[in-house]
C-alpha positions in Angstrom: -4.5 -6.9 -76.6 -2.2 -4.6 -78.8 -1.0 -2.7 -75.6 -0.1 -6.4 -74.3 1.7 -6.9 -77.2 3.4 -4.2 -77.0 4.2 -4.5 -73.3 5.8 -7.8 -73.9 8.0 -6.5 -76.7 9.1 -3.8 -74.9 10.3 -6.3 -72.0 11.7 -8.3 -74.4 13.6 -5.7 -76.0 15.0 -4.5 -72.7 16.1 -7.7 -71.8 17.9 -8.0 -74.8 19.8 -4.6 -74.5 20.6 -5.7 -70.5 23.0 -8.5 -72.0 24.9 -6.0 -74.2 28.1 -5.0 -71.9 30.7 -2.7 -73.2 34.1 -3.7 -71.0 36.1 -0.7 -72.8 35.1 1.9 -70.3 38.1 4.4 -69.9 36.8 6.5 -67.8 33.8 6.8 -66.3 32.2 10.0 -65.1 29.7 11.0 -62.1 26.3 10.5 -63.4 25.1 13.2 -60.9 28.3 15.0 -59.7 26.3 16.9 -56.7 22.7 16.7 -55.2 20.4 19.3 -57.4 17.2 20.9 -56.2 14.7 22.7 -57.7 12.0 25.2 -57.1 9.3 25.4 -59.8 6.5 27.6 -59.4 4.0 28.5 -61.5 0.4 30.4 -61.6 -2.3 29.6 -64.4 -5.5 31.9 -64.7 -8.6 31.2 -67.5 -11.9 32.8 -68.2 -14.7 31.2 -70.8 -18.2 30.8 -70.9 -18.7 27.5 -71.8 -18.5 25.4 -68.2 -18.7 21.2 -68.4 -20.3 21.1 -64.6 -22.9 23.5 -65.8 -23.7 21.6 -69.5 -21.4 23.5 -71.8 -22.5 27.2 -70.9 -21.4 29.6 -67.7 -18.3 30.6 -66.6 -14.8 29.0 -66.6 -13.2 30.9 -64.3 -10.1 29.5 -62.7 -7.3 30.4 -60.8 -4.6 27.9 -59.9 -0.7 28.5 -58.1 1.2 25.5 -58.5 4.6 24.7 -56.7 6.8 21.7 -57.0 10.5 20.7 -55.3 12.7 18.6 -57.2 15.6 16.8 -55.2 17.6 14.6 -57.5 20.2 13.0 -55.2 23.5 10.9 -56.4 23.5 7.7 -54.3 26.9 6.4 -55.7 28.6 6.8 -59.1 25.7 5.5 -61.4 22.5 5.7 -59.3 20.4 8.7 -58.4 17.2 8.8 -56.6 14.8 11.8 -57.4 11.9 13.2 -55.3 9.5 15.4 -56.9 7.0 16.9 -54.5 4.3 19.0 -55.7 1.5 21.0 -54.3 -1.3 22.9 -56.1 -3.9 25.3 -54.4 -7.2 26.5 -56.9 -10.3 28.4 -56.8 -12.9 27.4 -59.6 -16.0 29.1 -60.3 -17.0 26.1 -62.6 -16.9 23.3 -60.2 -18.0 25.5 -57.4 -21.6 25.1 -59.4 -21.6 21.2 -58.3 -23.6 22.8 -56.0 -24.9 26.0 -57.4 -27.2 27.2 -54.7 -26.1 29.6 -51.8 -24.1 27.7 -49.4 -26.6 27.0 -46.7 -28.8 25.3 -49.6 -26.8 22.4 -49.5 -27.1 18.5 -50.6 -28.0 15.5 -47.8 -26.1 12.2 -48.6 -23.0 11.1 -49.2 -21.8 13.4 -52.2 -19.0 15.5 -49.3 -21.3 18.6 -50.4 -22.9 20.9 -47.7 -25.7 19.0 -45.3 -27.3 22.1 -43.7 -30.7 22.9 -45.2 -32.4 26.1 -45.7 -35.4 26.6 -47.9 -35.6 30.5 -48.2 -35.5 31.1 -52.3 -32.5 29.7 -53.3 -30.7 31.2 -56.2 -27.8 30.0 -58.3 -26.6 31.2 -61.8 -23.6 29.4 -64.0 -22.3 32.3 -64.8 -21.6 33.3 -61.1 -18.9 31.1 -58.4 -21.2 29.8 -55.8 -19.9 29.5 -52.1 -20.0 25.7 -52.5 -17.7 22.8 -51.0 -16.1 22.2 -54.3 -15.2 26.2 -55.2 -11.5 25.7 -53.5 -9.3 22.7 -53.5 -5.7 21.4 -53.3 -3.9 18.9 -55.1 -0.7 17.0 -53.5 1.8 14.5 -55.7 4.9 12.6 -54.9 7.0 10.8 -57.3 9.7 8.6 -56.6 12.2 7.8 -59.4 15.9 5.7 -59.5 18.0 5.4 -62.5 21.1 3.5 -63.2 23.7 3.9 -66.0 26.0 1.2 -67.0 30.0 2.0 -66.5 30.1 3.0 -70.2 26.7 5.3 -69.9 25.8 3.4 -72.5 22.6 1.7 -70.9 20.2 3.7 -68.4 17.8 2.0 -66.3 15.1 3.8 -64.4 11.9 3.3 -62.4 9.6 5.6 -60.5 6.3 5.4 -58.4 3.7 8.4 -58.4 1.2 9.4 -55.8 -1.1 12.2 -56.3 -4.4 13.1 -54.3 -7.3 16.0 -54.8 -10.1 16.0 -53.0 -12.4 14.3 -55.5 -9.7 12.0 -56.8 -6.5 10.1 -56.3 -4.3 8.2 -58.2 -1.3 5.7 -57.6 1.2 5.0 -60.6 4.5 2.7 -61.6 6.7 3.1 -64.1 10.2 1.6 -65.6 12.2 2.6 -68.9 15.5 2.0 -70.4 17.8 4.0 -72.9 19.9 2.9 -75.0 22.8 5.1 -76.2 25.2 3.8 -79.4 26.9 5.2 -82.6 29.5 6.9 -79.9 26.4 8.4 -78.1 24.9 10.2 -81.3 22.1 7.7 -81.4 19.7 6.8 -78.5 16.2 4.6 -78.3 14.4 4.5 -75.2 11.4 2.2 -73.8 8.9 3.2 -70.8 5.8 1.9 -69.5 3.1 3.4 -66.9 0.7 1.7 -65.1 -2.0 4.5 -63.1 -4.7 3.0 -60.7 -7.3 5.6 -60.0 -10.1 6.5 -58.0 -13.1 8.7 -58.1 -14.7 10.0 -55.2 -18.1 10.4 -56.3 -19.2 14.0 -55.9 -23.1 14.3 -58.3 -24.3 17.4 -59.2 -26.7 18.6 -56.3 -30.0 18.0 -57.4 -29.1 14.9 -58.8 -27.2 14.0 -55.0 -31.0 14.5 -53.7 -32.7 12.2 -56.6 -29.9 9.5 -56.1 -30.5 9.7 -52.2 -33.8 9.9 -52.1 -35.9 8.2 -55.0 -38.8 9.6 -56.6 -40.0 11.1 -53.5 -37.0 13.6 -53.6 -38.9 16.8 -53.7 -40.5 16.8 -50.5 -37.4 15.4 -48.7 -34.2 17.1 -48.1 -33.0 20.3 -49.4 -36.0 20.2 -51.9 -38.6 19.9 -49.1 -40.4 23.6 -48.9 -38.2 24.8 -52.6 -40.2 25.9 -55.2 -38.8 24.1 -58.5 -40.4 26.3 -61.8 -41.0 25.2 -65.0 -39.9 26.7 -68.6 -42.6 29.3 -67.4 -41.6 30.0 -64.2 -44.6 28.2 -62.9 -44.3 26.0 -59.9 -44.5 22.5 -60.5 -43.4 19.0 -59.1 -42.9 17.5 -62.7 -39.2 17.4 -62.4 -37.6 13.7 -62.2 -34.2 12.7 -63.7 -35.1 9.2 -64.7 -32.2 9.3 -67.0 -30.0 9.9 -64.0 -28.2 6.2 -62.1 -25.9 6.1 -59.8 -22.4 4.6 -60.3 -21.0 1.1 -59.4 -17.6 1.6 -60.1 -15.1 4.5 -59.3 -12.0 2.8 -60.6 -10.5 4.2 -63.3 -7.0 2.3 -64.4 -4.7 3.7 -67.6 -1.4 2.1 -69.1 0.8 3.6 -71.1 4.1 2.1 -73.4 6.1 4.3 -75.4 9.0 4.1 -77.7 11.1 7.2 -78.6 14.6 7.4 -80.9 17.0 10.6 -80.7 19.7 10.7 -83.4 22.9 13.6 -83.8 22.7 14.2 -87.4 25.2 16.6 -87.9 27.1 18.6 -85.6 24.4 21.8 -86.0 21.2 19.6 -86.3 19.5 16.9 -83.9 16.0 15.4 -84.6 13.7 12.3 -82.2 10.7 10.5 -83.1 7.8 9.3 -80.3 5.2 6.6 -80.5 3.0 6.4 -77.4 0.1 4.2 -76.9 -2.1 4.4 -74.1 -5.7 2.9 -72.7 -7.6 4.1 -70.5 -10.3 1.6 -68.9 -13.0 2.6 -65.8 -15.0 5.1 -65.1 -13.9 7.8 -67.7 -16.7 9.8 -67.6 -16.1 13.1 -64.9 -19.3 12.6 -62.4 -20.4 15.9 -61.8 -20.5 17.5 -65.2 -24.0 18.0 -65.8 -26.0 17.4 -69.2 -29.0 18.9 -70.7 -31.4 16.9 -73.0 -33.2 18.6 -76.2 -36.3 16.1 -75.9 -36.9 17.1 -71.9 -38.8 19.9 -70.7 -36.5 22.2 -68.7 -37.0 22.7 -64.8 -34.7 25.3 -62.5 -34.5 27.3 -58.9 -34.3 30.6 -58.4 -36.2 33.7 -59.6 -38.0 33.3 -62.5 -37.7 36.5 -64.2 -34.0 35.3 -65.5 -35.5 31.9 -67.0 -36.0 33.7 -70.6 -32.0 34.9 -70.4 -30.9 31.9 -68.9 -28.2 31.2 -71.0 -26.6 34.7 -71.0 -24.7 36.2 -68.6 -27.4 38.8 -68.2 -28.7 35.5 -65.7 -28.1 36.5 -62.1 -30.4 34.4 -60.2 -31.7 31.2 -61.7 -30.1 27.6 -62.3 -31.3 25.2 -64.3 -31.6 21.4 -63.0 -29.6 18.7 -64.9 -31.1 15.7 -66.8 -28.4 13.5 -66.3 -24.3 13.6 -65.9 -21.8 13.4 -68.5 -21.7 9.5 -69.8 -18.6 8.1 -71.4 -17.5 4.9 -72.8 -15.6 2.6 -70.5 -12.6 2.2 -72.5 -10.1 4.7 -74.6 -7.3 4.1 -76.6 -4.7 7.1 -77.4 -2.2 6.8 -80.2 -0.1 10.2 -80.2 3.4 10.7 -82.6 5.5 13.0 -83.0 8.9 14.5 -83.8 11.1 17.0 -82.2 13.9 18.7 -84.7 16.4 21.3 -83.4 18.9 23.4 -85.3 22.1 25.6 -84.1 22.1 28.3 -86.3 25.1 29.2 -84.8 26.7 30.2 -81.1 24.2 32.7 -80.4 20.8 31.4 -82.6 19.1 27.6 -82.1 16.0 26.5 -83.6 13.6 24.3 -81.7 11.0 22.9 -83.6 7.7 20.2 -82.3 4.9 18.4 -84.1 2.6 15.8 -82.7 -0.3 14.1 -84.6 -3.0 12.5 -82.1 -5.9 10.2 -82.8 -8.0 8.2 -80.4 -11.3 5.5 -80.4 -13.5 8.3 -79.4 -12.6 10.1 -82.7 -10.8 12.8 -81.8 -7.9 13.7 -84.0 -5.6 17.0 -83.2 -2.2 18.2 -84.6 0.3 20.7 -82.6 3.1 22.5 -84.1 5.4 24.3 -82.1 8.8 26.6 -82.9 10.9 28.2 -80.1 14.1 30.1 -80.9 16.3 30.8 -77.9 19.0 33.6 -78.7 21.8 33.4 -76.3 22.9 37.1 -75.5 25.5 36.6 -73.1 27.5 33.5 -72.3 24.9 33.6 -69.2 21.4 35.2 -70.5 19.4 33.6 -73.2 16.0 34.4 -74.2 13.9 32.6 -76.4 10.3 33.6 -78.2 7.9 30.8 -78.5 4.9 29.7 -80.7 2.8 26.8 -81.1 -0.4 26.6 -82.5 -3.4 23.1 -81.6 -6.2 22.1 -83.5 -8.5 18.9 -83.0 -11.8 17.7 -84.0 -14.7 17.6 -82.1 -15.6 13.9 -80.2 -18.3 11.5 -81.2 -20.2 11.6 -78.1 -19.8 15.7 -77.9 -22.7 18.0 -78.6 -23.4 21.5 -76.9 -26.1 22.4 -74.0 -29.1 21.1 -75.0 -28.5 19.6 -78.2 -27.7 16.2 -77.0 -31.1 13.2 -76.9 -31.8 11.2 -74.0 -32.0 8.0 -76.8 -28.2 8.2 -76.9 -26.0 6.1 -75.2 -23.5 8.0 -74.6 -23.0 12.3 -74.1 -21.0 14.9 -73.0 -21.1 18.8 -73.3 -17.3 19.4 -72.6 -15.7 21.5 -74.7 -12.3 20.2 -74.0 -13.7 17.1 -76.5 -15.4 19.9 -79.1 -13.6 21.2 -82.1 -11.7 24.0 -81.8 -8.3 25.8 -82.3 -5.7 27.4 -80.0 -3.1 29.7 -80.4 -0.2 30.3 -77.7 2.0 32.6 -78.0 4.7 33.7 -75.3 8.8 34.3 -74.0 10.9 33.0 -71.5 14.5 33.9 -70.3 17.2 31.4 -68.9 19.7 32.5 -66.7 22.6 29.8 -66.1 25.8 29.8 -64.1 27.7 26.7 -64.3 30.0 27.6 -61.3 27.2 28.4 -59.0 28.9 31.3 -57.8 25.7 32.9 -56.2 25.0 30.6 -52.8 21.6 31.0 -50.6 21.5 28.5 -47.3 24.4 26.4 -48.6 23.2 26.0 -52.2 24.6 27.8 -55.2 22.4 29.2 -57.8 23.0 27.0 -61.1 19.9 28.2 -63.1 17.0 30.3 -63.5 14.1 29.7 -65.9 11.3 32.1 -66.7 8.2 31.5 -68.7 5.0 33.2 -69.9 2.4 32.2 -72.5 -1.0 33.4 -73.2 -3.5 30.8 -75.0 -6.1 31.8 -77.0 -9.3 29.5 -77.9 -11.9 29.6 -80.5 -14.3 28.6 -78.3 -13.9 31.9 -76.2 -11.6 30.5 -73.6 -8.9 32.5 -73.1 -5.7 31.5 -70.5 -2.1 33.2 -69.4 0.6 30.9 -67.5 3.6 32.3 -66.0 6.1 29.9 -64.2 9.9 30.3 -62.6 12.2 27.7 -61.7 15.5 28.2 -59.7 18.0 25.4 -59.7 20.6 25.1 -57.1 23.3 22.7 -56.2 25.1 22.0 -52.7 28.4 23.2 -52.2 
């Protein structure tokens, strides 16, 4: 009801603003002089131990490249039209374990995960990538965006439509904002809201696949017909039954988002903006394949039994253990995130950049980030700027690590992206920027260039490095 509220306010507030004209318009600029493009690129490697799909323990190895084109392009004086089209390419050792076996020991049914069957002693470890379906994937976005300035610049509209797609998930999103600039342009406020309508493709962990396909008589029928499943012992057994473990009705999951941000000129060296964002998230927010583990169940796994008593080391090479149940999350979530941005111009040649944001949400999780960045400008062309910005959060109310969690509660997860913990990311970048364009490839001129890198460090083990490059050119 409050995101209504708020909604409505907004709309009213931006009808308001559209019957404010300013008629004292001297002379009125280009918003967009030329059509820009950009080339973003950037590649993002992690390593941890403490893997969702596998119950909070085994590897998080991932490796994703990520590249994006951004054509804005001026349609007349005060309208542009932006497309942003992005593609990103991954390997994952983590959700390669949705199916943990070797790759001919795949899952019957309708999960998408292999259908061939072979019962010769299959193995799988979470601390090892399996060959599975899910070890590889790609994701592909468009987004659409027009804005429109009044002849004074005064008043920006703008709109946009997203699409994005993985193979497990897609998602379709609208948007609209306006900004409103006064005090001679030294003071702005600006409204958006989102709307995102998702969907889940329901991909269950295998052994859970085989339950959900075939009932209680699931060990003697697909992959698990002729498979030896052990117990805590590594003795055989047929004792093992998820009865925790139902199916899913409902793959939707929808999210909408208002914010409200001010920017003020407070003096001629300093600048500072505010945020208040509210969001809810409704559906299925629970991720379908992220196994759990239950302290009051005995414990059941495939593979070679010598590994069951270092199971949850990476000394385990060959043995998996099967899940209880998947990852089950409320059905609603509401995010309140604020936050303030201040910047400072030392002088010519120093600027301070400064960020804080304080987060807190229904499902009790509370974080803070503080950031600084100080670009140094060492040529009219070059600047380069150190960067620092340090994340803290407390842990969820439905969080608990593998095997600590009770199949009495209602609701449990073993992600560590909803534990406690704190991060520290350090890293540099360099900007290179030619306002003349002087340097041309294929009929564009070089305006700008933008390198980044940061490394991330987690107290939870995880540790992450992210480089990224963006050229910016304009046509002739």
């Amino acid at each position: 009801m409050s995101l209504i509220l708020f909604l409505i306010l907004t709309i009213c507030i931006t009808h308001t603003f559209a019957q404010v004209k300013d008629t004292t318009v001297v002379f009125k600029k280009r918003v967009l002089e030329s059509t820009e493009v950009d080339f973003v690129s950037s590649y993002y490697s992690q390593d941890g131990e403490h893997a969702a799909v596998s119950g909070g323990l085994g590897t998080e190895k991932l490796n994703d490249f990520a590249s994006n084109i951004i054509v804005a392009i001026p349609l007349n004086d005060d309208e542009t039209l932006t497309f942003d089209v992005g593609i990103s390419a991954y390997t994952s050792a983590s959700s390669s374990n949705v199916n943990p076996f070797n790759s001919t020991f795949g899952a019957s049914g309708a999960s998408g995960q292999e259908t061939e069957v072979n019962n010769k002693n299959p193995t799988g470890t979470p601390w090892q990538a399996s060959s599975g379906a899910s070890k590889q994937g790609d994701l592909y976005s468009l987004n659409t965006s027009y804005s429109h300035s009044s002849d004074n610049r005064n008043l920006v509209w703008t709109a946009d439509i997203a699409l994005s797609n993985e193979f497990n998930y897609s998602s379709k999103g609208i948007g609209a904002g306006i900004t409103k600039l006064f005090n001679n342009k030294n003071s702005e406020i600006s409204f958006k809201s989102n709307v995102y309508l998702d969907n889940w493709k329901i991909i269950y962990p295998t052994e859970l696949n085989e339950y959900y396909t075939y009932g209680s008589a699931f060990l003697s029928k697909g992959h698990f017909s002729g498979v030896t499943v052990l117990d805590q012992n590594g003795v055989a057994t047929n004792q093992y039954k998820p009865i925790s473990f139902v199916g899913w009705d409902s793959t939707v999951r929808n999210s909408f988002a208002a914010s409200v941000s001010y920017s003020q000129i407070a003096t001629k060296n300093m600048q500072f903006s505010l945020f208040f964002d509210i969001l809810q998230q409704q559906g299925m927010l629970s991720t379908p394949y992220q196994r759990v583990y239950f302290a009051d169940k005995a414990n059941y796994y495939i593979g070679d039994k010598s590994y069951i008593p270092v199971y949850s080391s990476t000394a385990n090479q060959g043995v998996y253990q099967l899940a209880d149940d998947i990852e089950r999350m409320p059905h609603k979530r509401t995010k309140l995130p604020i936050g303030l941005r201040w910047n400072y111009y030392v002088n010519e040649k120093v600027a301070v950049r400064t960020y804080f944001r304080y987060y807190t949400d229904s499902w009790n999780v509370q974080s803070k980030t503080a950031s600084i960045e100080l670009p140094v400008k060492i040529t009219d062309a070059f600047t380069i700027y150190p960067m620092y910005r340090f994340y803290t959060q407390t842990q969820a109310s439905y969080f608990a690590p593998y095997e600590q969690h009770l199949s009495t509660e209602e609701f449990y997860t073993s992600d560590y992206d909803l534990a406690a913990f704190n991060a520290n990311q350090y890293g540099f970048g360099f900007n290179y920027t030619d306002i003349f364009a002087r340097f041309g490839i294929f009929g564009l001129g070089l305006k700008n260039i933008d390198f980044r890198f940061n490394h991330y460090s987690l107290t939870d083990g995880l540790q992450a490095n992210i480089g990224s490059i963006g050229f910016k050119f304009v046509t002739d």
